[in-house]
C-alpha positions as a printed NumPy array, in Angstrom:
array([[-101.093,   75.333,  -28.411],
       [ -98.331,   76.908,  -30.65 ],
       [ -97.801,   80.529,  -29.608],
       [ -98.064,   83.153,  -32.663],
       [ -95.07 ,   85.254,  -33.34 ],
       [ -96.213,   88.789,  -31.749],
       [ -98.036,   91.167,  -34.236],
       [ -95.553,   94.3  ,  -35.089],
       [ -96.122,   97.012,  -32.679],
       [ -96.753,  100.509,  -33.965],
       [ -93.822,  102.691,  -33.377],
       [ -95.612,  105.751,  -33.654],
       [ -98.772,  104.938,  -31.435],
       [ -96.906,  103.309,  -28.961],
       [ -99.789,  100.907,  -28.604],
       [ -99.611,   97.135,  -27.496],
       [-100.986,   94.36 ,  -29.689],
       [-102.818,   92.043,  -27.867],
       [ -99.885,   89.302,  -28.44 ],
       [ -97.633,   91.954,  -26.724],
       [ -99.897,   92.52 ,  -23.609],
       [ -99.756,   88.817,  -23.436],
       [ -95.709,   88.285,  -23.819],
       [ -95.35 ,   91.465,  -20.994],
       [ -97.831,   89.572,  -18.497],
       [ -95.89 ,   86.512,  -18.798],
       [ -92.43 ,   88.14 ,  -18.453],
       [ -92.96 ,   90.784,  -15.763],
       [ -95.064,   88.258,  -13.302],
       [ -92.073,   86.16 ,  -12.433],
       [ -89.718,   89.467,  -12.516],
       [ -91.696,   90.795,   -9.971],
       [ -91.923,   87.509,   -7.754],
       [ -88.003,   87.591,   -7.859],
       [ -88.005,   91.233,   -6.419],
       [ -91.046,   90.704,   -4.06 ],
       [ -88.946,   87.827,   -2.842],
       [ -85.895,   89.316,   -1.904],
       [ -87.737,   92.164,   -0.129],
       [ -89.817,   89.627,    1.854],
       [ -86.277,   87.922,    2.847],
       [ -85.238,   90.837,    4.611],
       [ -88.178,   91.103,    7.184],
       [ -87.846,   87.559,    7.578],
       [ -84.563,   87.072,    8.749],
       [ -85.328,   87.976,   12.256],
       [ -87.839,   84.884,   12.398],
       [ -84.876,   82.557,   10.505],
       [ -82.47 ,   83.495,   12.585],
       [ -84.961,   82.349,   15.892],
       [ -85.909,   79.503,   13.756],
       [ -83.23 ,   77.949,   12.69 ],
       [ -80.347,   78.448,   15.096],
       [ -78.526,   80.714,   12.487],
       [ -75.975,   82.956,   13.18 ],
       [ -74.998,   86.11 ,   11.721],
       [ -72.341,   84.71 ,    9.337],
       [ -75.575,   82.549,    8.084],
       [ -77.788,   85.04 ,    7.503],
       [ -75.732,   87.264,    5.833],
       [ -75.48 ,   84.075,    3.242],
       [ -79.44 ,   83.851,    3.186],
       [ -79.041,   87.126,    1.079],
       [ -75.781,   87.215,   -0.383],
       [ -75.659,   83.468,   -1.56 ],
       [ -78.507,   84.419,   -3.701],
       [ -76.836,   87.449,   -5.066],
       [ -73.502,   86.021,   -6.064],
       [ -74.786,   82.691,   -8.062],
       [ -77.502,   85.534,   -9.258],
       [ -74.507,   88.163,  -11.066],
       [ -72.221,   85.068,  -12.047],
       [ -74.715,   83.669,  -14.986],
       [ -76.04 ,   86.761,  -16.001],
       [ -73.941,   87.982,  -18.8  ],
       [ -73.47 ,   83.883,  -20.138],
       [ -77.651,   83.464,  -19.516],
       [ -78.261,   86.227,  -21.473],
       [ -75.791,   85.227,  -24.681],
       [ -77.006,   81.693,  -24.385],
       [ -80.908,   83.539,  -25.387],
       [ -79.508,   84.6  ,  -27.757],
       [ -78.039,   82.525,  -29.744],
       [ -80.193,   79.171,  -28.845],
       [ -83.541,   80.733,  -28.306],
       [ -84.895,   82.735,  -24.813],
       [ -88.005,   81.093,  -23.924],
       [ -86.477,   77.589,  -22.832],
       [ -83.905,   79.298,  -21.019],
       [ -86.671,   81.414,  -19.759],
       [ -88.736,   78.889,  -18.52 ],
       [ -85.694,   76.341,  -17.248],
       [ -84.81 ,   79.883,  -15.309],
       [ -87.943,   80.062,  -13.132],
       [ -88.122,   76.26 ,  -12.797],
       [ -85.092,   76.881,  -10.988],
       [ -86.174,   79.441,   -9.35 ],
       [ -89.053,   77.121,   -8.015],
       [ -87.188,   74.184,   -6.937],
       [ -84.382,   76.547,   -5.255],
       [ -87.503,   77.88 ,   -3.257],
       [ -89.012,   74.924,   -2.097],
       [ -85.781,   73.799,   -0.917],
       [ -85.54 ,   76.779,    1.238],
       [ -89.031,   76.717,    2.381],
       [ -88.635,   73.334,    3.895],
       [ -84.86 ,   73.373,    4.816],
       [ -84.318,   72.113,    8.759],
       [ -81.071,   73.784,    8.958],
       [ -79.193,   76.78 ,    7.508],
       [ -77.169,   74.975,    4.989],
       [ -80.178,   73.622,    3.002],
       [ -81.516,   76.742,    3.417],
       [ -78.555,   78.582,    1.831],
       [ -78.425,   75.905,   -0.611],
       [ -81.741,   76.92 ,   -1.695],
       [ -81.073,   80.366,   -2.027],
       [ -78.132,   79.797,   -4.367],
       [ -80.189,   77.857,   -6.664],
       [ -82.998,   80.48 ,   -6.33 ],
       [ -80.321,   83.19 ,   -7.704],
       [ -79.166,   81.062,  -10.156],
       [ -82.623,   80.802,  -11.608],
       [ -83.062,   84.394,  -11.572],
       [ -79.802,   84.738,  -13.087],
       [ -81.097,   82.306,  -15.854],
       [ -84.468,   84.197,  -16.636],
       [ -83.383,   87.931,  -15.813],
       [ -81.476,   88.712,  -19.332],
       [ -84.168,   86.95 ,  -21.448],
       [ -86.625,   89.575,  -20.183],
       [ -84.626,   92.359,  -21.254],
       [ -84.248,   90.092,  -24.563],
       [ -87.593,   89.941,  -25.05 ],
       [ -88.557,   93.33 ,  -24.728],
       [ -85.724,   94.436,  -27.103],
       [ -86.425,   91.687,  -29.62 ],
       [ -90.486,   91.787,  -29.833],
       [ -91.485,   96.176,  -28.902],
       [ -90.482,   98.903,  -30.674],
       [ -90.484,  102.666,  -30.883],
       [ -93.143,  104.598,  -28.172],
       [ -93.993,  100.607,  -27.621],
       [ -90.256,   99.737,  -26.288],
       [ -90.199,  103.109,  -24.291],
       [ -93.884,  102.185,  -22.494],
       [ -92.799,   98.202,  -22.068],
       [ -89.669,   99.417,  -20.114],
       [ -91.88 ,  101.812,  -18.284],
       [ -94.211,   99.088,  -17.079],
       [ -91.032,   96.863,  -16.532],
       [ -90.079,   99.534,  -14.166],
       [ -93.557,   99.942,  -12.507],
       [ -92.745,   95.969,  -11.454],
       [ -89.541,   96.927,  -10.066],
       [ -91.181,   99.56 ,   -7.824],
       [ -94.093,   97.437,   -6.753],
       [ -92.15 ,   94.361,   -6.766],
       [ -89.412,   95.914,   -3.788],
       [ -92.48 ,   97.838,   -1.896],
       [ -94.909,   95.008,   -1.568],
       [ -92.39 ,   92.443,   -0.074],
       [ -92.27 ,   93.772,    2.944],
       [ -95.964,   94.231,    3.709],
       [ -96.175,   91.227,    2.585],
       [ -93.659,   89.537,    4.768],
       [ -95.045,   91.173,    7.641],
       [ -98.505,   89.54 ,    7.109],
       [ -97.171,   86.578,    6.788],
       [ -95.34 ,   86.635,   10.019],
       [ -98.317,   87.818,   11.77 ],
       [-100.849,   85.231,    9.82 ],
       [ -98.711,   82.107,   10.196],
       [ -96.71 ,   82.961,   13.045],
       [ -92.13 ,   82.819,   13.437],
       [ -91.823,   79.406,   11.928],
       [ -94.276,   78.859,    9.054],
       [ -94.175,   82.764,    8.388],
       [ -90.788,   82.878,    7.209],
       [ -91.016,   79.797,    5.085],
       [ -94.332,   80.792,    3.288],
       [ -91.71 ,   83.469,    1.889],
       [ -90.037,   81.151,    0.116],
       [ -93.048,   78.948,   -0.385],
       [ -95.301,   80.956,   -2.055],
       [ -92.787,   81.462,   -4.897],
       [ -93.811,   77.998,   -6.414],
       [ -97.226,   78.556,   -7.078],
       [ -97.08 ,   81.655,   -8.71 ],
       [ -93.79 ,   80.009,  -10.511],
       [ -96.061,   77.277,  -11.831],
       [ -98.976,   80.285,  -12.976],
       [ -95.651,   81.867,  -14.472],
       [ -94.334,   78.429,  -16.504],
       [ -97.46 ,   77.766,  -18.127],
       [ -98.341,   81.467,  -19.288],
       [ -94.599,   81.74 ,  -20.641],
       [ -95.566,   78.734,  -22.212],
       [ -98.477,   79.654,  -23.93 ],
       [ -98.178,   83.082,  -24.828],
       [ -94.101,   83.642,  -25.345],
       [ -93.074,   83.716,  -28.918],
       [ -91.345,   80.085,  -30.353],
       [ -87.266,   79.589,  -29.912],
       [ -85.796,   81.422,  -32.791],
       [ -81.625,   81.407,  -32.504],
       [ -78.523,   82.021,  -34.996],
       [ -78.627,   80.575,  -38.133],
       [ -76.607,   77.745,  -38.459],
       [ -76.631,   76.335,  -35.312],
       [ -77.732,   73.137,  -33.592],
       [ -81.151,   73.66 ,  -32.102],
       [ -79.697,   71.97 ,  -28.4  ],
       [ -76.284,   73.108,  -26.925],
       [ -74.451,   70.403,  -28.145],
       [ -70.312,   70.571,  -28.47 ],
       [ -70.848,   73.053,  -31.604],
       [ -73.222,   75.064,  -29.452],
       [ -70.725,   75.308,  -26.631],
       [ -68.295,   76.488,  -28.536],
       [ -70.645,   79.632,  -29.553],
       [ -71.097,   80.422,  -26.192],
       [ -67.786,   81.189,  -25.688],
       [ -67.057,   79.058,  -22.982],
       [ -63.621,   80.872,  -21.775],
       [ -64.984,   83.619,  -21.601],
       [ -68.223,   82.857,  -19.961],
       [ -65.919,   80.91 ,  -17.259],
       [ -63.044,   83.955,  -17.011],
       [ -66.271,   86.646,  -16.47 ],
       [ -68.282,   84.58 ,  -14.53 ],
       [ -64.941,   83.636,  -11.971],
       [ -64.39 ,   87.636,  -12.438],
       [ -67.439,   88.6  ,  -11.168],
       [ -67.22 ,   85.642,   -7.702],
       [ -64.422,   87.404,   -6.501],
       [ -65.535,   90.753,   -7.057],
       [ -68.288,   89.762,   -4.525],
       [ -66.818,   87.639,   -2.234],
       [ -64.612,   90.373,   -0.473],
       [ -67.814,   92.133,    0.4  ],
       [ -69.646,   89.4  ,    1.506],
       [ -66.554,   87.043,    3.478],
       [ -64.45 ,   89.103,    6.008],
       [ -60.536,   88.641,    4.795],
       [ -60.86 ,   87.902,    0.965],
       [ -60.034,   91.59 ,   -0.031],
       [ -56.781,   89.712,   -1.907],
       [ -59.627,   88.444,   -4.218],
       [ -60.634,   91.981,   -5.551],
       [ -56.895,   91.063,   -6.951],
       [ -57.678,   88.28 ,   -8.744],
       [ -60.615,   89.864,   -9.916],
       [ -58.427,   92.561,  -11.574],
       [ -56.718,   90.262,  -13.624],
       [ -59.544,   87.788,  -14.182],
       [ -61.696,   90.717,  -16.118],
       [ -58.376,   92.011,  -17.923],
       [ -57.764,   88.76 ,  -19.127],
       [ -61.995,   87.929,  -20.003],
       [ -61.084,   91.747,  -21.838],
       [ -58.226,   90.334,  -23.859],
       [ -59.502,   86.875,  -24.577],
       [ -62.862,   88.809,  -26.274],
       [ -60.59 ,   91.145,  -28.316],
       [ -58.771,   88.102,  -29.831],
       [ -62.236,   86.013,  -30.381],
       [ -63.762,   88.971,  -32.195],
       [ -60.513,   89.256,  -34.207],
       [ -60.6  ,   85.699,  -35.283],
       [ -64.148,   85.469,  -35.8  ],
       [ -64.515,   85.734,  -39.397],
       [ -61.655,   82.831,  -39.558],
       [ -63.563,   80.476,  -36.761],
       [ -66.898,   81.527,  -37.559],
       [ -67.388,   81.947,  -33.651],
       [ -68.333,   85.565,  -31.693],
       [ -67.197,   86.396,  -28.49 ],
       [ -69.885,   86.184,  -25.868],
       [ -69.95 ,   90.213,  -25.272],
       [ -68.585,   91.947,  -28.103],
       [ -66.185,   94.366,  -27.524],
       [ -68.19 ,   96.787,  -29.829],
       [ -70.691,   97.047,  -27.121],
       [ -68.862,   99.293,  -24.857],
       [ -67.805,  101.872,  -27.854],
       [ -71.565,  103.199,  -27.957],
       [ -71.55 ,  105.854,  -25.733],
       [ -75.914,  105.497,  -25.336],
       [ -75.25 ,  101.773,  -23.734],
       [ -71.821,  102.545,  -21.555],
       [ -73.324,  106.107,  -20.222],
       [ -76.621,  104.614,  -19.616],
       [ -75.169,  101.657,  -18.041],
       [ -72.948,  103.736,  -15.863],
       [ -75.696,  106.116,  -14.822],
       [ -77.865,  103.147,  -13.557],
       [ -74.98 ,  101.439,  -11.876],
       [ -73.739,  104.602,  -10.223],
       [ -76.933,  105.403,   -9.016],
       [ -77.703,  101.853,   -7.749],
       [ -74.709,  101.383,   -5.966],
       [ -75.794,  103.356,   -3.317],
       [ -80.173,  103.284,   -3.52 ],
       [ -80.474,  100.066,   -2.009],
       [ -78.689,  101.063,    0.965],
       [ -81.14 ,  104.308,    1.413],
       [ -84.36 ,  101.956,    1.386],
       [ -81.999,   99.215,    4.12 ],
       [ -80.957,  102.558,    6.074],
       [ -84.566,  103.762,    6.104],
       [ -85.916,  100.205,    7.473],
       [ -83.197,   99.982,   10.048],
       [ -83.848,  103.623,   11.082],
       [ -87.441,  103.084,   11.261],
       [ -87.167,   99.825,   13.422],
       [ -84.309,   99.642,   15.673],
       [ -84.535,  103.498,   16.417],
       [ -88.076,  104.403,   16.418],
       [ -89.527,  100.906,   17.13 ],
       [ -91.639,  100.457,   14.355],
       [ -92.774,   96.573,   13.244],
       [ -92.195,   95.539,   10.284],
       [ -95.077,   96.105,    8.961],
       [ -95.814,   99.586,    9.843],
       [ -91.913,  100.099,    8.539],
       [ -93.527,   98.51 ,    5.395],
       [ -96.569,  100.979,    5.448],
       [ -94.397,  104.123,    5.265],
       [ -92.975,  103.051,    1.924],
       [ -96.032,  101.992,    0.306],
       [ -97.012,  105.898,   -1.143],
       [ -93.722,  105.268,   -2.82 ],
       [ -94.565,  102.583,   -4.515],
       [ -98.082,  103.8  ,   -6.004],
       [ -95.443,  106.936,   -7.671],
       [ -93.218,  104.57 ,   -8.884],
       [ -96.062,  102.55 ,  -10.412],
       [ -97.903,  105.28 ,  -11.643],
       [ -95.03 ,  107.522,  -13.12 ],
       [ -93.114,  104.801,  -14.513],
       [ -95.019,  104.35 ,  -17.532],
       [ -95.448,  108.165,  -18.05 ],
       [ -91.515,  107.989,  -18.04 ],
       [ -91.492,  105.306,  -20.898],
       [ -93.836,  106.745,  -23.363],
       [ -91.216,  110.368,  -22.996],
       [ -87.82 ,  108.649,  -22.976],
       [ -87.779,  108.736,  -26.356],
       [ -88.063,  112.275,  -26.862],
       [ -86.542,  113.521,  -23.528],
       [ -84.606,  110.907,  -22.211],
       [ -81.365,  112.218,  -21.229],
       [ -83.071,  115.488,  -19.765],
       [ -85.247,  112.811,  -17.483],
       [ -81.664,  111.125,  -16.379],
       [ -80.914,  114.359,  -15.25 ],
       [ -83.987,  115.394,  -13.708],
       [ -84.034,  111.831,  -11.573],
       [ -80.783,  112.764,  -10.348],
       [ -81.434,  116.071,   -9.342],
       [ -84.79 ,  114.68 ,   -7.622],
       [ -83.346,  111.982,   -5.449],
       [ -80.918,  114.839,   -4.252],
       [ -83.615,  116.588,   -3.009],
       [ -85.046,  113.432,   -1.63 ],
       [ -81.86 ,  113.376,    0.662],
       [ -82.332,  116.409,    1.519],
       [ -85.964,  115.562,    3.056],
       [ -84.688,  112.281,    4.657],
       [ -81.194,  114.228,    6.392],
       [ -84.471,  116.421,    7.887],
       [ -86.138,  113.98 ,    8.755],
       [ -83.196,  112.216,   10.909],
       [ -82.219,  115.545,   12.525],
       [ -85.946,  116.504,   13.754],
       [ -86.26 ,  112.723,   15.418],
       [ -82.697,  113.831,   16.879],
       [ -84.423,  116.584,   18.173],
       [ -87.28 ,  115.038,   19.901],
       [ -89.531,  115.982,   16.958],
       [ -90.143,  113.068,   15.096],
       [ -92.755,  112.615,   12.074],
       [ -92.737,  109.413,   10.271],
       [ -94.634,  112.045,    7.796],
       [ -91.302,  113.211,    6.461],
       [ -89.743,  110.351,    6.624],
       [ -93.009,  108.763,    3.913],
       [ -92.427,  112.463,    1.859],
       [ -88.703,  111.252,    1.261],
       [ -89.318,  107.941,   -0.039],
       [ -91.918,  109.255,   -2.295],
       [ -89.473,  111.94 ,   -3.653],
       [ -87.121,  109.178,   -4.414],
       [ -89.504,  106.849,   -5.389],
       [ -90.236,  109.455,   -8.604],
       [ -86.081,  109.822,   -8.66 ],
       [ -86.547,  105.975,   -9.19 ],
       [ -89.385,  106.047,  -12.084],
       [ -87.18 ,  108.923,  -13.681],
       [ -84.244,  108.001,  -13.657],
       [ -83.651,  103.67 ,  -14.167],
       [ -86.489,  103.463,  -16.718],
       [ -85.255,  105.975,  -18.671],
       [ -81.69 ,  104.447,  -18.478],
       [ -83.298,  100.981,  -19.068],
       [ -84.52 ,  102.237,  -22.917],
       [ -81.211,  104.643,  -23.681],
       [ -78.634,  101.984,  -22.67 ],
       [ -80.43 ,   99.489,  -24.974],
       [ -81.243,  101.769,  -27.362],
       [ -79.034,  100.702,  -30.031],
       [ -78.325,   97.113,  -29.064],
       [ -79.842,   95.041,  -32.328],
       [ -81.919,   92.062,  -30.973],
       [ -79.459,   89.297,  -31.342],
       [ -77.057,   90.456,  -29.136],
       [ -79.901,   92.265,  -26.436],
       [ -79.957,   89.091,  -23.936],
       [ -75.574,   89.227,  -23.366],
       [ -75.884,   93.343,  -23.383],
       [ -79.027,   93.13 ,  -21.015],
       [ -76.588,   90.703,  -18.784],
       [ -73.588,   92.705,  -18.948],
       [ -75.44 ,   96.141,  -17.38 ],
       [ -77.015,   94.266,  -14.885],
       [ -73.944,   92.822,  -13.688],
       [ -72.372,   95.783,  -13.289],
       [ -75.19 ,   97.234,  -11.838],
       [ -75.082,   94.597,   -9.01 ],
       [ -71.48 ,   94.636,   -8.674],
       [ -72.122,   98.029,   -7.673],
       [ -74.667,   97.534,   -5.661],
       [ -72.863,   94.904,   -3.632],
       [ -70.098,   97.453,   -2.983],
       [ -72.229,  100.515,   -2.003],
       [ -74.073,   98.325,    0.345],
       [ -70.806,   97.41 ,    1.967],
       [ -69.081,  101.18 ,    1.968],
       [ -72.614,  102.303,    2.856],
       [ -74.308,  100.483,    5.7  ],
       [ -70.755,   99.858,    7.107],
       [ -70.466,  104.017,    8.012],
       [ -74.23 ,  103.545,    9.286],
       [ -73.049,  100.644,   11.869],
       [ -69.71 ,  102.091,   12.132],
       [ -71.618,  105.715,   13.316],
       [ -73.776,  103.513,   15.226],
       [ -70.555,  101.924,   17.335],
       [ -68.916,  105.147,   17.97 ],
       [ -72.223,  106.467,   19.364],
       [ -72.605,  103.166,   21.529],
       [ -68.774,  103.219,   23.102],
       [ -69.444,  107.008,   24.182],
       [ -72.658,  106.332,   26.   ],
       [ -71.26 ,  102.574,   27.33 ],
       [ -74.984,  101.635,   26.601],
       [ -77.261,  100.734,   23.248],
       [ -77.658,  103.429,   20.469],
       [ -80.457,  106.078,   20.798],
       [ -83.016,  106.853,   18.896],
       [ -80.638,  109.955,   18.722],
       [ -77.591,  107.76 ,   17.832],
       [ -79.61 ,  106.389,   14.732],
       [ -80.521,  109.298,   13.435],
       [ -77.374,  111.056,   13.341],
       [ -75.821,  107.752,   11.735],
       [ -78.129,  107.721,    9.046],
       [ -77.887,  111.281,    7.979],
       [ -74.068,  110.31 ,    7.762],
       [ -74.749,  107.785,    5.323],
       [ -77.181,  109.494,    3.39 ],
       [ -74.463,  112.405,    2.911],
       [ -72.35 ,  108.886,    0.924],
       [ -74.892,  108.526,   -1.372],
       [ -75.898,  112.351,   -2.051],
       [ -71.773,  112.131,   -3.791],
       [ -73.152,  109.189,   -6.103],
       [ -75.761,  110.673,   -6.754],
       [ -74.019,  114.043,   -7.956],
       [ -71.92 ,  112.239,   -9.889],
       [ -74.447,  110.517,  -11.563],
       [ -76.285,  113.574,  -12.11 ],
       [ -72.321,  115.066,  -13.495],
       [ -72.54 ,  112.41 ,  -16.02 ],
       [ -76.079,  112.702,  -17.363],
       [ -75.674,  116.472,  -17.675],
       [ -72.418,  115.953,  -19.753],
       [ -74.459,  113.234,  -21.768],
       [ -77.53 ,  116.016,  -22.353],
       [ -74.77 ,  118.257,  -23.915],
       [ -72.923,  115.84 ,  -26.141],
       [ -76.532,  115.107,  -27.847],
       [ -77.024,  118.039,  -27.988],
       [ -74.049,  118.9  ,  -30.067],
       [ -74.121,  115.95 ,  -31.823],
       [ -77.724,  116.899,  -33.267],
       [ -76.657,  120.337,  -33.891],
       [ -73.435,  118.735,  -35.9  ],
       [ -76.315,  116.895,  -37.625]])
């Protein structure tokens, strides 16, 4: 069966075509396996650690392995859509994604395991951009605004569910086979996610004249030297936060983006004499709706991750919560970010930058309600009642705030060049998470020590309270400053439709 190019969508109606409800099914089912999955690692790694002999230097690779091969292909995954065509890539992506899986579910020692995991990110990395693609290439108008919205709705669900989910597992099939149906449950619902791309994505289409495989002429148009000087960029941005005593890296990294910078500049200058583009074009970052929107969402996810890791920690190790029940708290939050989501995509287009601001401004306040939440279990007068109010404020800080980001960065990115500008925002928006994770959680643990060397004994519930209201004050100043920037943004549209 040949799949039918999709059916225009209507701008004004915002309406899906029934080839459109078919191309979102088939692109958000293995987006949200990928973000289910690295939620369900995270409960897990108690049971790995058991299982497998692993030590802490192991596990930390069980989840950064997979975010490092993840954020190196991004940017060149998403240009290769582009110009050969996204569904192969697509579908070679989650076929990755499978095999990396099943390597981990069955590995009998940590370095299969991690082995698996950095294939698993590399898969992701392959099939991430073309989704974004996709979206950009085949919606349109209200359409693009509500596909984003349910793209974020996936997001939500995708994070909330994997740790209920990992918690029944554990429970169901017990320390050793619970941890590895995390991994093994990917490839089923890989193989339901292969054959619906299959069938209901739109055919290859890529850049007129050239070759339909990546042969030597391809290559060339993927702008190899740059894809390798990012790519190597990007590695040791990560590794410092990830390997104790690489921080001389994050000086390599300097010059490696400086010179991926330079080497672009000169590619776009010569292209009209070599016929070739440069794999991001420097253009890119000179429209102020793709670098503010880009640097709202990476400013603000630098530093959310670590709330919902904080949170988990708190809820655990201080007030002895399982898993599961940890899980339970969050799950409100999810049904808000599921349900306002779309809302959030069919407005963007009329009040986006006011609903950048307004996210902001709400996951201040969800701070707020968390900080409260810490100081009354300090107190002796805990409610894990507050602690669920906070994560569903945030959870609509969430819905507001990345979705509309998601359709005003891309905003007015034509659809040949969506899958490399799709790659480039989420690398920086991992790259950012990777640091705020590191600055963040290490003033939670570093709190935590202090509190342990005064008593000589383990941390209170007390001692985990007070350390997470520290490191919720770090990411109430990223999220101020995000909330500076998307004010400033609501003002220069402002005047620039007045000057209109």
């Amino acid at each position: 069966m040949t799949p039918r190019p999709p059916h225009p969508a209507d701008p004004a109606s915002g309406a899906f075509t029934p080839d459109q409800r078919r191309i979102l099914t088939a692109l958000l089912m293995p987006l949200f396996l990928a973000l289910m999955s690295v939620s369900v690692v995270n409960v897990a790694l108690p049971a790995i650690e058991s299982g497998l002999d692993a030590t802490s230097a192991d596990l930390q690779w069980v989840l950064a392995g997979y975010t490092l091969t993840f954020g190196t292909v991004l940017v060149a995954a998403g240009r290769a859509g582009d110009l050969w065509g996204r569904k192969n890539l697509f579908l070679a992506g989650i076929t990755l994604y499978m095999l990396g899986s099943l390597l981990s579910g069955l590995a009998g020692d940590t370095l299969l395991l991690n082995a698996g995991r950095l294939l698993t990110g590399l898969g992701a990395g392959v099939f991430n951009p073309q989704v974004i693609g996709f979206i950009q290439s085949n919606f349109h108008g209200r359409a693009r605004g509500r596909a984003y919205g349910l793209f974020g709705t996936v997001v939500g669900l995708g994070v909330a569910v994997g740790p209920l989910l990992g918690g029944l597992f554990l429970g169901a099939f017990g320390p050793e086979w619970g941890w590895r149906s995390t991994f093994l449950m990917n490839v089923p619902v890989g193989l339901a996610a292969v054959a619906m791309g299959a069938l209901w994505l739109p055919p290859p289409t890529r850049v007129h004249g050239l070759p339909p495989a990546p042969g030597p002429r391809g290559i060339a148009a993927l702008d190899p030297v740059g894809a390798l000087l990012l790519g190597a960029g990007g590695v040791s941005l990560m590794v410092p936060f990830i390997v104790p005593g690489t921080a001389w890296l994050l000086v390599l990294a300097a010059a490696l983006v400086t010179a991926w910078w330079l080497w672009e500049k000169r590619v776009k200058a010569r292209a009209s004499a070599t016929g070739v583009q440069p794999m991001v074009d420097p253009a890119l970052f000179r429209r102020p709706s793709f670098t503010i929107g880009a640097l709202e969402s990476t400013i603000y996810l630098a530093t959310m991750p670590a709330v919902f890791a904080i949170v988990a920690i708190f809820l655990q190790r201080g007030m002895g919560f399982t898993p599961l029940e940890a899980g339970l708290v969050g799950l409100p939050g999810a049904v808000v970010v599921a349900s306002l989501s779309p809302w959030v995509g069919s407005m963007v287009q009329r009040r986006g930058p006011v609903l950048v601001l307004l996210g902001a401004l709400v996951g201040l306040v969800s701070l707020g309600v968390l900080a409260l939440a810490f100081e009354r279990s300090a107190a002796g007068a805990w409610s894990p009642w507050i602690v669920g109010v906070g994560l569903i404020v945030q959870s609509a800080s969430q819905a507001l705030l990345l979705t509309s980001t998601q359709v005003l960065m891309m905003d007015d990115v034509a659809g040949h060049e969506a899958g490399a500008a799709g790659g480039v925002a989420q690398t920086a928006q991992r790259l950012g998470t990777a640091l705020g994770l590191s600055v963040v959680t290490g003033a939670f643990f570093a709190a935590l020590a202090g509190a342990a060397a005064e008593s000589a004994g383990p941390p209170s519930a007390a001692a985990y309270a007070h350390a997470a209201s520290t490191a919720m004050g770090m990411v109430a100043v990223c999220w101020a400053l995000t909330a500076a920037v998307a004010a400033l943004d609501v003002v220069r549209r402002r005047r620039a439709a007045r000057a209109a």
